[in-house]
N, C-alpha and C positions, 0 to 999 in steps of 0.2 A: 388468407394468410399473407401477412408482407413480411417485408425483412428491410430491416434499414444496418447499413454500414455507419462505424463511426472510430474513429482515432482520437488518440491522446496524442497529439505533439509528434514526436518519432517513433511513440509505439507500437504494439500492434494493433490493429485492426478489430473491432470486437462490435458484435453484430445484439441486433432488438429485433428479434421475432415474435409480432402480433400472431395470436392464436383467437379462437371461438372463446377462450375461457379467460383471457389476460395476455401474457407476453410473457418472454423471458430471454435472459439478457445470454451471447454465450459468450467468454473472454477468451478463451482459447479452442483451437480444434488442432490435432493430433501435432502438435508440436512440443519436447520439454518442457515441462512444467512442474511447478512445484506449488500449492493451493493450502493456507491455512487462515485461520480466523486468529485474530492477537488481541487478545482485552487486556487492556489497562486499568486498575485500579483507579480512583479518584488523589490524584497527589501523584501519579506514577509516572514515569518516565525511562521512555528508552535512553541508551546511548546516542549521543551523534554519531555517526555512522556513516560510511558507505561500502558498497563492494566489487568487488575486479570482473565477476564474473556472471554478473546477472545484474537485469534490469526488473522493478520492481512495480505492479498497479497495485494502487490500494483502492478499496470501495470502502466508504468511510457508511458505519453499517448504525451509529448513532450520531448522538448530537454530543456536543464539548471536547472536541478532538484540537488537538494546537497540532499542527504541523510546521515544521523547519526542512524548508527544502532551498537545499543553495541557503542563496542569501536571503529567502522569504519566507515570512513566518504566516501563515495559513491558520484560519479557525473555519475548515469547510463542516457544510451544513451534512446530513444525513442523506447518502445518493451518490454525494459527489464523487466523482475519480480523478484521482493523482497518478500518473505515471512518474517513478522515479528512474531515469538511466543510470547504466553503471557507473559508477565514480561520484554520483552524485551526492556530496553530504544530507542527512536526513534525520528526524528522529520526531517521536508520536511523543506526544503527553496525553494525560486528560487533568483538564480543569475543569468537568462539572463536579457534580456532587454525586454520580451513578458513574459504574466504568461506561469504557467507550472502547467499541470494537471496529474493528478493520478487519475484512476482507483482503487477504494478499494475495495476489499470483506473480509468482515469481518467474522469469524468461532465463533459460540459459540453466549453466551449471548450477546446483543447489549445492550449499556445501556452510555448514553452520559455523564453520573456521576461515570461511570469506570476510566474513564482518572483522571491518576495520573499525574501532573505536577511537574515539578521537577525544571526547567526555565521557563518563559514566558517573551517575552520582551512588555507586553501588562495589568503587573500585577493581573494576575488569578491562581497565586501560591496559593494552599491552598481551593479555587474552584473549 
């Protein structure tokens, strides 16, 4: 068995443990957290966004994912990891033609009235 360490940027720390059978990735250990999957329809789109209170990893769990993070607009492959810090503007679409899911963990307080909207094409600016 090995163990490799690896970082996002300023995030946390998230480890690849080889096994006899394959590996397995861990993102967090006993610290706040908050863990969901978010699928986007084909045409969908979040909010641009950011939040006060938590910083955000996504593991992009398919392929045609558009990413805006900051000032960067990302189309990462299947695998990839994004850490988003707090305050940081962001929002997922998908432009394939199949949804496209993200893996999130969330660091810090979870709290679904954090999200700050900045766009919505769905009118929840100001909600």
């Amino acid at each position: 068995m090995s163990a490799e360490k690896y970082s996002l940027g300023d995030g946390p720390p998230f480890l690849k443990i080889e096994k006899p059978w394959g590996r397995f990735e861990q993102y967090t250990h006993n610290i706040l957290s908050t863990v969901k999957i978010i699928t986007v329809d084909p045409g969908g789109t979040l909010s641009l966004q950011y939040h006060h209170n938590r910083d955000e990893l996504w593991v992009v769990l398919d392929a045609g994912a558009k990413v805006e993070l900051g000032e960067k607009v990302l189309h990462p492959e299947a695998g990839e990891k994004l850490f988003i810090p707090r305050e940081t503007t962001h929002r997922l679409s998908c432009e394939g033609e199949r949804p496209v899911r993200i893996l999130e963990v969330s660091f810090g307080e979870f709290d679904e009235d954090d999200i700050v909207r900045l766009e919505d094409a769905y009118g929840r600016i100001g909600s």
